[in-house]
N, C-alpha and C positions, 0 to 999 in steps of 0.2 A: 694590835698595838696602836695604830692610828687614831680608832677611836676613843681607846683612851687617853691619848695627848688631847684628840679634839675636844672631845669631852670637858675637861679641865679645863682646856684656855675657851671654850664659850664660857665660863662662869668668871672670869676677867673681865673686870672693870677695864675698859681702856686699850686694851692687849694691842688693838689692829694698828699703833703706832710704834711698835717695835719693830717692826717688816719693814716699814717707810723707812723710820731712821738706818737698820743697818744697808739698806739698798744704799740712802746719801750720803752714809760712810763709806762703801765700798764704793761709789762714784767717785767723789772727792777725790779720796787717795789714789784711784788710778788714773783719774785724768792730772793729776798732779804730779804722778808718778811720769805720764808722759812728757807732761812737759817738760819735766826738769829733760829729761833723755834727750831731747832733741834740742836744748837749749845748753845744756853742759860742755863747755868749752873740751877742744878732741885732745889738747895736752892735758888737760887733768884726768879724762878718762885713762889713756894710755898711761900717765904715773899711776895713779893707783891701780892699773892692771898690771903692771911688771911689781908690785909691792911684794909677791911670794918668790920671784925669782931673784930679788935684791940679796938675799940673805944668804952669808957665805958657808953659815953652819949644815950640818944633817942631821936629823936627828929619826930612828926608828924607835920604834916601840915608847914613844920617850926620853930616850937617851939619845947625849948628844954625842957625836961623833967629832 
């Protein structure tokens, strides 16, 4: 199976630039991810954590109660 993918992507023009980029998209977004984390204000974490206990309804299967 390997060498059939490899196979195919040596006859790509260009190919060893798609490895680069999604490496510096998955950098980006987690080092951005972290930032935000440890810059985000601890009151807005906490409201939007109790957002699923705010609600006075029940509902199983779908149906509300």
């Amino acid at each position: 199976m390997l060498k059939f993918v490899k196979g195919n992507l040596e006859n790509i023009e260009g190919v060893e630039i798609y490895p680069i980029i999604s490496l510096l998209i998955f950098f980006v977004f987690f080092t951005a991810l972290f930032w935000w984390v440890f810059t985000a204000k601890k009151a807005h974490i906490k409201e939007v954590s109790n957002i699923p206990l705010d609600d006075d309804t029940v509902t199983i299967n779908g149906i509300e109660l």
